[in-house]
N, C-alpha and C positions, 0 to 999 in steps of 0.2 A: 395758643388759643386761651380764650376765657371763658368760663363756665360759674353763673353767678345761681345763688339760691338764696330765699329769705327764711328766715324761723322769725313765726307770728311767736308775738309777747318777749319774755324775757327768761332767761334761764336763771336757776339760783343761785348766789353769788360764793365766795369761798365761805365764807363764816358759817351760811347755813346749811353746805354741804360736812364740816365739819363737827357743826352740831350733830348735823342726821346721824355721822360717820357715831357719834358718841352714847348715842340709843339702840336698843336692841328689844326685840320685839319677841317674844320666845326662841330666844339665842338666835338669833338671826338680825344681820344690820340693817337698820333705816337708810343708811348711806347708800347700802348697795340697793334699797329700791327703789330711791329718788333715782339714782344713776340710771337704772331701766324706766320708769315712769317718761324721765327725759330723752333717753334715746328714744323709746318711741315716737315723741312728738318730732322728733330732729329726724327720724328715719322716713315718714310720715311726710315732710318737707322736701327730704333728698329726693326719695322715690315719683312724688309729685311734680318734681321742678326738672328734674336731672335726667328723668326717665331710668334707662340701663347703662347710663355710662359708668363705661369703667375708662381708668387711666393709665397706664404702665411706666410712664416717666417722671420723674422727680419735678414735685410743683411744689408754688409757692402760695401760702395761702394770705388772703385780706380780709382780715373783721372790722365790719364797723357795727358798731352796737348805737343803737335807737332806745333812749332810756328814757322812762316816764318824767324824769328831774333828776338832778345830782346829786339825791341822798347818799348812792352808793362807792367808796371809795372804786378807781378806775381797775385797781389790781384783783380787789374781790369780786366785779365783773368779770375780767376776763378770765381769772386761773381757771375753773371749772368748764367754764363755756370752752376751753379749748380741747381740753379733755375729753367732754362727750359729743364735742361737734367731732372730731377727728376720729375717735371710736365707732361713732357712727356711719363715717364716709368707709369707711374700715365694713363695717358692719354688712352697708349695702352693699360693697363691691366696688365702688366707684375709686378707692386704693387698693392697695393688695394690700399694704399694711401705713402703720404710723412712725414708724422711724427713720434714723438719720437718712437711708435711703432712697424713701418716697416725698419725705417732706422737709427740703432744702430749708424754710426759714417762714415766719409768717409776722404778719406784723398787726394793728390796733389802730382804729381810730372811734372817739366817743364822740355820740350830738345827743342832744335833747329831742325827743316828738312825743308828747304827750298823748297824743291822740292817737299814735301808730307805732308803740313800740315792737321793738322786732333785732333781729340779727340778721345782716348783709355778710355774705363768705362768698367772696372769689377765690376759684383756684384756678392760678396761672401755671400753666403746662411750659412756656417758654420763657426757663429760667434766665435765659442770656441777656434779657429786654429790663429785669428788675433792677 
């Protein structure tokens, strides 16, 4: 089975998470409130798109990232976005958890939509077929 959701706009890319990660606010991290800022909007999406599912088998995840233009190097795209998309799926229920044995392998792909940026994530339940 396939189970597709989008996240409207764009999440933050590694640099500006690691900026965040470098400020602190009355001893308390920036990083860790972008990180919740953003899983709300990603939880927000799941729960909208996905409804209650949950999954119990080992899947395979696909991103494709919808970018306003090509300012952003592909890697500080993705490192972050995987992070709190999968924290999230975590979050909602929809995994039990995010490691090596719920989630076999995921992969990337970048386009340009100016008019519609956004995050496409499949997760494929029938690892055998990848």
């Amino acid at each position: 089975m396939k189970y597709t959701f989008a996240i409207p706009g764009k999440l933050p890319g590694l640099n500006d998470y690691l900026k965040a990660e470098r400020l602190f606010s009355n001893k308390h991290s920036c990083g860790n409130d972008m990180k919740q800022q953003y899983q709300m909007l990603i939880c927000n999406a799941i729960r909208t798109q996905l409804k209650r599912l949950a999954i119990k088998v080992p899947v395979n995840l696909e991103y494709r990232f919808y970018e306003p233009n090509r300012k952003r190097d592909l890697d500080n795209i993705a490192g972050v976005a995987h992070k709190y998309i999968q924290d999230s799926l975590v979050k909602c229920g929809v995994l039990e958890n995010d490691g090596w044995q719920n989630i076999t392998g995921f992969s990337d792909k970048f386009y340009v939509d100016k008019h519609n940026p956004r995050i496409e994530v499949t997760i494929n339940t029938d690892i055998t077929m990848i």
